[in-house]
TIKE-666184 format. One record per residue: x, y, z of N, C-alpha, C, O in turn; residue in three letters. Coordinates in steps of 0.2 Angstrom, whole numbers, plus 5000, padded with zeros to 4 digits. Atoms other than C-alpha are relative to their C-alpha. Layout:
BEGIN
XYZXYZXYZXYZAla
...
This chain:
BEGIN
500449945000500050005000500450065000500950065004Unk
499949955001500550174995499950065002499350075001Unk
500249944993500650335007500150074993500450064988Unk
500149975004500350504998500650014996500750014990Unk
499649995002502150554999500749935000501349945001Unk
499450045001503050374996499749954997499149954997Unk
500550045005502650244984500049935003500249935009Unk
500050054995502450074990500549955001500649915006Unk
499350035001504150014984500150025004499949995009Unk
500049954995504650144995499849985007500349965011Unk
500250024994503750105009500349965003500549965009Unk
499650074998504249905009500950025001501150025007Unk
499549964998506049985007500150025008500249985013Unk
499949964994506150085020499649955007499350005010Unk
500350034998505249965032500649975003500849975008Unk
499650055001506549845029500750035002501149995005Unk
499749984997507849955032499950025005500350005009Unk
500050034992507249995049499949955004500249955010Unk
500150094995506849835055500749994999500949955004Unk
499350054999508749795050500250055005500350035011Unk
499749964993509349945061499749995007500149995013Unk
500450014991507949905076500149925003500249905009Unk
500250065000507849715074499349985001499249925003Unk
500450014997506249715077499350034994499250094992Unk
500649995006504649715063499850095002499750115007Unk
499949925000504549915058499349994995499349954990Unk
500449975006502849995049500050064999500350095003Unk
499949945000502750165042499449995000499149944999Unk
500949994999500850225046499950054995499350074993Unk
500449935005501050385037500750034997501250025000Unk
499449955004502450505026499650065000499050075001Unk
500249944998502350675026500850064997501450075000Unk
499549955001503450795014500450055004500050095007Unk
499949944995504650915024499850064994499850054988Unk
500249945007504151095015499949974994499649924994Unk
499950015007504451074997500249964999499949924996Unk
499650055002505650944997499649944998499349905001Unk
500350065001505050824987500549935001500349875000Unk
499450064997506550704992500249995004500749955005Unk
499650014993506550735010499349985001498950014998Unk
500650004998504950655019500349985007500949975008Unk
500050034994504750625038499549944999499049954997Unk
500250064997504250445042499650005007500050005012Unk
500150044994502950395057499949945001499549924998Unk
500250095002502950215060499550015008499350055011Unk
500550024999501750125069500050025009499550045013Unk
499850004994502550125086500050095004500150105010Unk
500049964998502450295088500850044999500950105001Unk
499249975001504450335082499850044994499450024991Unk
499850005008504950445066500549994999500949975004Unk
499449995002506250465055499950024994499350034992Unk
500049985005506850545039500149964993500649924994Unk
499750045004507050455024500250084993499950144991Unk
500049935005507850555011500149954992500549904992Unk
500050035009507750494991500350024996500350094996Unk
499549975004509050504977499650034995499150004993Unk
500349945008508350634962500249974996500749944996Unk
499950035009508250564945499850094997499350124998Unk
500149935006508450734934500450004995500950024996Unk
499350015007509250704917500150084997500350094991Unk
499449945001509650894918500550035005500850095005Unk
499749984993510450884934500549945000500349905004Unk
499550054998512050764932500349985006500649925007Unk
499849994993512450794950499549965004499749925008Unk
500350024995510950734958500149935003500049925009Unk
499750074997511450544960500450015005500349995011Unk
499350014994513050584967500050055006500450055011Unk
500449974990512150714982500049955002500249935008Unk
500250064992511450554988500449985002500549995008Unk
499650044998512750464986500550055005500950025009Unk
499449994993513950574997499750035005500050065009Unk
500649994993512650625009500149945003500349935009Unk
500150074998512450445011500949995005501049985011Unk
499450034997514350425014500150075006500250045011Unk
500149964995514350575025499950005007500250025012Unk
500450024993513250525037500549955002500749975007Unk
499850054999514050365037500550025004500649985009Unk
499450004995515650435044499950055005500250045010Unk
499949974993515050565057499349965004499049985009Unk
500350024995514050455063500149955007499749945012Unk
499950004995514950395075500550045005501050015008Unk
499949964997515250545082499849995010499249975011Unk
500450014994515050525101499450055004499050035008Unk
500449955000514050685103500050034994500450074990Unk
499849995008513250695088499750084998499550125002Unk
500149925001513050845077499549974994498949974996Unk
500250025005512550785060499149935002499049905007Unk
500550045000510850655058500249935002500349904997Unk
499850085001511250485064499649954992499049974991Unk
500350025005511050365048499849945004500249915008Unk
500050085000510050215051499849954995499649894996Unk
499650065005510250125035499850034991499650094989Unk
500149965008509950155016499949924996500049864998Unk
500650045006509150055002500550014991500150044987Unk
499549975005510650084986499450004994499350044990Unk
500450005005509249994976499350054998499050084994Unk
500549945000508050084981499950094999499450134998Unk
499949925000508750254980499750025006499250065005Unk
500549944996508250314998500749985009501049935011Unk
499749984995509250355013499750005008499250055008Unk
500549984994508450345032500450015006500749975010Unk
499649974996509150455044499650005007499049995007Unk
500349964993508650505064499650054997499750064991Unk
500449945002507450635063500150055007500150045013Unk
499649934995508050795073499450025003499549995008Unk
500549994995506450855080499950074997500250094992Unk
500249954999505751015084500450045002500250075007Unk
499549954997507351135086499650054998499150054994Unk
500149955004507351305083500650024994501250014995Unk
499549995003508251345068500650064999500550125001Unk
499849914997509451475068499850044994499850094996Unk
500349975006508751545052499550065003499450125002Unk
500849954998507151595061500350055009500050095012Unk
499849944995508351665075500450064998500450125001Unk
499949935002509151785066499650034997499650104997Unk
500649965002507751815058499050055003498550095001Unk
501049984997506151835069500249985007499849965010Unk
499950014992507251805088500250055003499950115001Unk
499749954994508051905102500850024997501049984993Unk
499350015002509851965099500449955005500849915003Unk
499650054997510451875112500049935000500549894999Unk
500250065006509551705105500549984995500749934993Unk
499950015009510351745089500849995003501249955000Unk
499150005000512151775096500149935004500649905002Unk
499650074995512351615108499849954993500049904991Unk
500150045005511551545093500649964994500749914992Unk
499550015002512851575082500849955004501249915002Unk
499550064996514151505094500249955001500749925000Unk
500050045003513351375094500149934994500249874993Unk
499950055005513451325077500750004999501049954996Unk
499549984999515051385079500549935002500949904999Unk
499650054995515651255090499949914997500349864997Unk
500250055006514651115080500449984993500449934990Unk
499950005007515351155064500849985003501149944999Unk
499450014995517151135076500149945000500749914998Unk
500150074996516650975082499749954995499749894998Unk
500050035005516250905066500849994993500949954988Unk
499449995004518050965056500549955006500949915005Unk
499550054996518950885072499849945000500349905002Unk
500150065001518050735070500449974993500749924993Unk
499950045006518350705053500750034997500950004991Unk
499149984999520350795054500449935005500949905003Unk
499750054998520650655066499749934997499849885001Unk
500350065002519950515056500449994993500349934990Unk
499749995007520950555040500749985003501149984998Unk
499250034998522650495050499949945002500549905002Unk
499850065000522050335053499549984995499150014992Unk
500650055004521250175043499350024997498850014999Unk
501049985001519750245033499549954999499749894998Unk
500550025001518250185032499750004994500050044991Unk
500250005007517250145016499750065000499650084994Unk
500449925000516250325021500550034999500650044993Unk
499549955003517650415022500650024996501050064995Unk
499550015008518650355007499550034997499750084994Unk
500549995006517150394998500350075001500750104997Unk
500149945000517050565004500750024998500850054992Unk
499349985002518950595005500249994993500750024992Unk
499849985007519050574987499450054997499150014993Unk
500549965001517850704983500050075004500050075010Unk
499849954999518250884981499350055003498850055000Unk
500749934997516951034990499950044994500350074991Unk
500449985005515851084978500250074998500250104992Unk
499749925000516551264980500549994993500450014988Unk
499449985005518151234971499549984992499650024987Unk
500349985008517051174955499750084998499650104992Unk
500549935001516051344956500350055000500150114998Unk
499649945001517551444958500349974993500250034990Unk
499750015007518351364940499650034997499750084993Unk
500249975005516851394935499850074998499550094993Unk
500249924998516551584941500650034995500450084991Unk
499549965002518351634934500050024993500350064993Unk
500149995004518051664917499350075000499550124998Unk
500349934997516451784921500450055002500550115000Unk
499849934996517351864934500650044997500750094998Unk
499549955003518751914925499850044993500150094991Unk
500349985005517651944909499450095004499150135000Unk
500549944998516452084922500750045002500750105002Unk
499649934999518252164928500350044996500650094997Unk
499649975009518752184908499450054998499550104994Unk
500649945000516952274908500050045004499850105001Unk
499849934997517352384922500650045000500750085005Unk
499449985002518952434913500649995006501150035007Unk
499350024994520152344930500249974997499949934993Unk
499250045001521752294926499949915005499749915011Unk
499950064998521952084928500649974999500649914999Unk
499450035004523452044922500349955007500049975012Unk
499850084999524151874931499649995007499849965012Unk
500450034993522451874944499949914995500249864998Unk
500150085002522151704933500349945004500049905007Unk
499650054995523551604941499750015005499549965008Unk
500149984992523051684958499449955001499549905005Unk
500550045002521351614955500049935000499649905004Unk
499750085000522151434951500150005005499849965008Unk
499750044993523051444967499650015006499749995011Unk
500550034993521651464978499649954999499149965003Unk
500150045001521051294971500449955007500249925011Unk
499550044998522651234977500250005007500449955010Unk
500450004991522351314996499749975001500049935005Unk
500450004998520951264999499949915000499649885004Unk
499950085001521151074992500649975005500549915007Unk
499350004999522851064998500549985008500849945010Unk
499949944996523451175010499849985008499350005010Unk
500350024995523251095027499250015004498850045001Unk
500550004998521851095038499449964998498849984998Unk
500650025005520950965029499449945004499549905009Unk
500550024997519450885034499350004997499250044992Unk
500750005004517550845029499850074999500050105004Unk
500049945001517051015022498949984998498749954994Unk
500850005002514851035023499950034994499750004989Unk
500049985009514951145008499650075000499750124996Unk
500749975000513151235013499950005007499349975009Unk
500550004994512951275032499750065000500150115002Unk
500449955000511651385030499750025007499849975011Unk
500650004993510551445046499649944998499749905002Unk
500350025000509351355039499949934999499449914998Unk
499750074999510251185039500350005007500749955008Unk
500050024993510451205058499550015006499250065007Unk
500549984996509351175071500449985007500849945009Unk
499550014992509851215091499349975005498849995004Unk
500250004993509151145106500350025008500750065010Unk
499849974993509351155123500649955000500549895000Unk
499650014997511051135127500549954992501049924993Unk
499650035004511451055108499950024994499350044992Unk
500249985007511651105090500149954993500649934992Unk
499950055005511350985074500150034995499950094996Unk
500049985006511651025058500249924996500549874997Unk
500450075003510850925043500450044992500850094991Unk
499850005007511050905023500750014996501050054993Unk
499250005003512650845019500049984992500449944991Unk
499950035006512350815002500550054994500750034988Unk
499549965005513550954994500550005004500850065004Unk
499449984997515050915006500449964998500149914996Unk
499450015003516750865001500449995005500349995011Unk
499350004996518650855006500550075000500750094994Unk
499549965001519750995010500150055005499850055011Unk
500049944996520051155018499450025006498950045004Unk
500850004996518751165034500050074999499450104999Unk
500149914999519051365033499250004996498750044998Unk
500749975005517551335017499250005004498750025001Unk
500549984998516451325030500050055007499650085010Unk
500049954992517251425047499850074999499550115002Unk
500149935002517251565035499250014998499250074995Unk
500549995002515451565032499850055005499350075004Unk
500349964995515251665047500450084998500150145000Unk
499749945000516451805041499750044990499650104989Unk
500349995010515851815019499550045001499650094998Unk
500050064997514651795029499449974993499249994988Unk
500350055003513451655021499949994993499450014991Unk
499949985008513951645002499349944998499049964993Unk
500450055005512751494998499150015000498749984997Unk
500550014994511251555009499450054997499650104994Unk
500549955002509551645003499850045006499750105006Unk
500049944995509451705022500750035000501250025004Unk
499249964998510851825020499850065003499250085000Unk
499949944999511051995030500750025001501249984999Unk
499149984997512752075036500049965007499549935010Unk
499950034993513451995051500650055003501150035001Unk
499549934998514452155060500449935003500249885004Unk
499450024998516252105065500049985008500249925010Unk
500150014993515852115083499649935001499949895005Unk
500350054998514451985082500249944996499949884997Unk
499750064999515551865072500649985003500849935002Unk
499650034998517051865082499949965007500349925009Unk
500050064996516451765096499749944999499649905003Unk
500450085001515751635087500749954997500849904998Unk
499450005005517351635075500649955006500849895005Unk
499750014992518251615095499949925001500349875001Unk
500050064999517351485098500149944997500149885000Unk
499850055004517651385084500749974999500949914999Unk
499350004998519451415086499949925007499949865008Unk
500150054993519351345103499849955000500349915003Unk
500150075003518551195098500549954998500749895000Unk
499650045005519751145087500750025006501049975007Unk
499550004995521151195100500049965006500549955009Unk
500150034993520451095114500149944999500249905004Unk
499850055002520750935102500649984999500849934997Unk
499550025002522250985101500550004993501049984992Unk
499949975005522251065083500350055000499950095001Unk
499749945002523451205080499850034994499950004989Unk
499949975008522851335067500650055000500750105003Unk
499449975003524451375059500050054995499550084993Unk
500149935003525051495047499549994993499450044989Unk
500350005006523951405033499550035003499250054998Unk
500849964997522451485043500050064998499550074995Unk
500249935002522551655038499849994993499349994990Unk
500250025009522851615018499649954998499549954992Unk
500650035006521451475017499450044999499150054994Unk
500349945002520351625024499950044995499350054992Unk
500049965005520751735012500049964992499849994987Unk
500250045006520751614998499249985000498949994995Unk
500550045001518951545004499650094999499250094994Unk
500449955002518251755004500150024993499650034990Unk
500049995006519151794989499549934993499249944988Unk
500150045006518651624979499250025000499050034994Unk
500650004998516751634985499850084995499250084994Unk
500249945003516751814976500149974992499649974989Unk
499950045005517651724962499349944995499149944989Unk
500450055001516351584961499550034998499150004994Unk
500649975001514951724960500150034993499650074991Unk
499949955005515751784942499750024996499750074993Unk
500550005007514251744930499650055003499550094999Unk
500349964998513251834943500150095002499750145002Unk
499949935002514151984944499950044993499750094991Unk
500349955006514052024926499450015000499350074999Unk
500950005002512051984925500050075007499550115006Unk
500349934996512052134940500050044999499650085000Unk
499749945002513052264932499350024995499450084993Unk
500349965005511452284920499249995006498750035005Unk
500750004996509952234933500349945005500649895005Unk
499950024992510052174951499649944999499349934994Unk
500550065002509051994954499849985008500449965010Unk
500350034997508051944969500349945004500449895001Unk
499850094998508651794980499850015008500150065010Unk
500250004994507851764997499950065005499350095004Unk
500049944996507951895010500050064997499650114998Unk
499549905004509052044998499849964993499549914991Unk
499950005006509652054981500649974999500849935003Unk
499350024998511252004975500950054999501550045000Unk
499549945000512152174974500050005006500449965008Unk
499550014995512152204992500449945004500949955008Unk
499650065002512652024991500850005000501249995004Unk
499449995001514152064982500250065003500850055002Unk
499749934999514652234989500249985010500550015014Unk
500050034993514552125007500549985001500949995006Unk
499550055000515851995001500650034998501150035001Unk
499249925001517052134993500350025007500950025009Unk
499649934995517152235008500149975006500250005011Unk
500050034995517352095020500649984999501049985004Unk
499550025002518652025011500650054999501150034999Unk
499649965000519452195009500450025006501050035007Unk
499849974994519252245027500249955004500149975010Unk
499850034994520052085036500650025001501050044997Unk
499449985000521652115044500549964999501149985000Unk
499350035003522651975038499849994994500149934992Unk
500150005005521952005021500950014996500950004990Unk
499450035004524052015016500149944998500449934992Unk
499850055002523951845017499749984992499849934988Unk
500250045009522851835000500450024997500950064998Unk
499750005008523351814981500250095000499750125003Unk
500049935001523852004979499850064995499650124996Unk
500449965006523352054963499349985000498850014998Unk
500749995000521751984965499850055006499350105004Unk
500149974996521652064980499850094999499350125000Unk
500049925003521952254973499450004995499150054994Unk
500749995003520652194959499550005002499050024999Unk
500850004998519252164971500050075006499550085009Unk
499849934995519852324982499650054996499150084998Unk
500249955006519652424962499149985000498750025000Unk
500650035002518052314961499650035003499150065001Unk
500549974995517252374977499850074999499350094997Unk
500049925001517752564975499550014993499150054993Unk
500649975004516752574959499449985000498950024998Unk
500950014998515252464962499850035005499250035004Unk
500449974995514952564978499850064997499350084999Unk
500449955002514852724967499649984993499350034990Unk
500350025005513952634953499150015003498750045001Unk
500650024997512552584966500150035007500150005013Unk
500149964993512552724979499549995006499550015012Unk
500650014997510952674984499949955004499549945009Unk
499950084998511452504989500149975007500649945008Unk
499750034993511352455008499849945002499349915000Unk
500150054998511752295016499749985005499949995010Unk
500750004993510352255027500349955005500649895004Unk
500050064992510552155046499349985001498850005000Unk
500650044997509752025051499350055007499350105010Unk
500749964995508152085062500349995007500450045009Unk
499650044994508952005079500650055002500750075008Unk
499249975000510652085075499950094998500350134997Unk
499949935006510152255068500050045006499850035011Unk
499749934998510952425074499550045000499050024997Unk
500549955001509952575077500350054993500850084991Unk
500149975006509552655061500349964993500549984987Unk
500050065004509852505052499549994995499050024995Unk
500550055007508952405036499849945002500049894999Unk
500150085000508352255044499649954995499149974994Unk
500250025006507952135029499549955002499649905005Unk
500750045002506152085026499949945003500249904999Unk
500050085002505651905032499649984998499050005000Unk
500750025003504751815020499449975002499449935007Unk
500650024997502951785021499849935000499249915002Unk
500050065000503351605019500449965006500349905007Unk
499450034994504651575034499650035007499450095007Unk
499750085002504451475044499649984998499050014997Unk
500450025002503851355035499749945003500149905005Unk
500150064997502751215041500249924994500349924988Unk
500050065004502851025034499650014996499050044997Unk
500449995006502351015017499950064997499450064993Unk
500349945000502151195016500750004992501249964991Unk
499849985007502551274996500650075003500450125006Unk
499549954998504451375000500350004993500449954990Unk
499549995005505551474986500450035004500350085008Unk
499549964997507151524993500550024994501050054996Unk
């Protein structure tokens, strides 16, 4: 029998992968889409438990979408056993099946919906939080790459963080929008290559999420989870520390995040990884500035399409977007450590787009905002319930 949101192959599947995890005869009674996701459902079985089952995409215009599952799949697989977990415990998968069945997280709050509609003090321990989790996730899987891998983390360990393809493929725009802004490039291209080779490279390496958005982490009392590994790879953990400083290059909830209220989260992140006895060395300043610059980089197609009309993406737009990641990446203080001629081009870059678009403010979170601030709009669809229609 067939439930609205799983088919009955499906069903018996997943049945069967529970019962091998529980030992113990499993029914589903009912499925239930999360939001839009038509590949994420929540599971109740009959006993009163759920879980998630998440399903591989068939899109034959999306060549990627197999191998999401498939390294979501091996993701899980290795932070699962995490002693205090961060990530979704996996309890088993179906390969023929195409469906994955993870823990089901529960009713946290998101921090999405705390920067956006919480307290500022909510919002700031919130961040620390994820802070300390995204920590405790990079030391987990930095200490596991010195010993014996596991069939999960060979997988993942051969598989690059989806960034670095999105910066090869930015570089041609973006140096194609600094030849329209009549800036000098002359040897940013190599520069460009070598923050591939940071960021890949370059010590600090470790399971990299790829995408923690706010709204891939949910906090509770006294723990923070974050989910959706399916864009995460190997390399540089900076590609996600730095998402507090960019801040959230991947994210439709984007506002400014003032300097003040990321460096205690930044702190604690540190900390984390110091407490296990990780030294950040001197690759730490340069994968930074390789992860702000390349993440600009990566936006190149999108910079052209702005200079003639701005475009819409969740909370803002993508001008003050780009005018966020410029000046962030301008104004850190161990910005000597990036490429240098890229650096002087996104310096040129910034100075003329802010007089191009004078008009342009970067809006704060609602949570976070200053007096006389822009707090940016939250949509009339967040939060959203199960099964609820979302465009982010």
């Amino acid at each position: 029998e067939s439930l609205p949101a799983l088919s009955a192959a499906e069903k018996r599947a997943a049945e069967a992968v529970l019962a091998r995890a529980s030992g113990d005869r499993v029914e589903v009674r009912a499925a239930e889409m999360i939001w839009d996701r038509t590949q994420v459902v929540r599971l109740e079985l009959a006993d009163g438990r759920s879980a998630v089952l998440k399903r591989r995409e068939e899109d034959p215009d999306d060549d990627a979408a197999g191998q999401r599952f498939e390294t979501e799949l091996a993701a899980l697989g290795l932070l699962s056993g995490m002693p205090a977990p961060v990530a979704p415990r996996l309890l088993g998968a179906d390969a023929d099946a195409g469906i994955l069945i993870m823990e089901d997280l529960g009713q946290g709050v998101s921090l999405a919906d705390l920067l956006l509609t919480g307290e500022q003090e909510r919002a700031e321990a919130g961040l620390v939080a994820y802070a300390r989790a995204l920590g405790s996730v990079h030391v987990w899987t930095m200490q596991r790459a010195a010993r014996p891998a596991s069939p999960s983390a060979r997988l993942v360990m051969g598989q690059d963080p989806w960034w670095l393809t999105a910066i090869a493929k930015g570089k041609a725009p973006f140096l194609a929008a600094a030849a329209r802004l009549g800036l000098p490039s002359e040897g940013v291209e190599s520069e460009i290559d070598q923050i591939t080779t940071v960021l890949r490279e370059k010590g600090n390496l470790g399971l990299v999420h790829g995408d923690p958005c706010p709204d891939n982490v949910l906090l509770f009392e006294g723990a923070c989870r974050i989910f959706d590994f399916e864009m995460s790879g190997w390399g540089s953990v900076v590609l996600d520390a730095a998402y507090l400083l960019a801040p959230f290059p991947s994210c439709w909830c984007f506002a400014d995040l003032p300097a003040e209220v990321a460096a205690p989260a930044v702190n604690a992140y540190r900390e984390t990884l110091e407490a296990a006895g990780i030294g950040l060395g001197a690759d730490w300043d340069a994968g930074v500035a390789a992860a702000l610059a390349g993440w600009i980089v990566a936006r190149g197609r999108t910079l052209t399409e702005v200079l003639d009309e701005d475009s819409a993406w969740g909370t803002t737009t993508m001008r003050p977007r780009l005018l966020a990641w410029l000046r962030n990446f301008i104004d850190r203080p161990d910005g000597g450590k990036g490429p240098p001629r890229l650096r002087s081009l996104i310096a040129l870059m910034l100075d003329q787009l802010s007089s191009r678009w004078p008009e342009v403010r970067v809006p704060e979170y609602p949570a976070l905002a200053r007096p006389g601030s822009e707090p940016v709009p939250v949509p009339d669809w967040w939060p959203p319930r199960p099964g609820q229609k979302v465009d982010p």
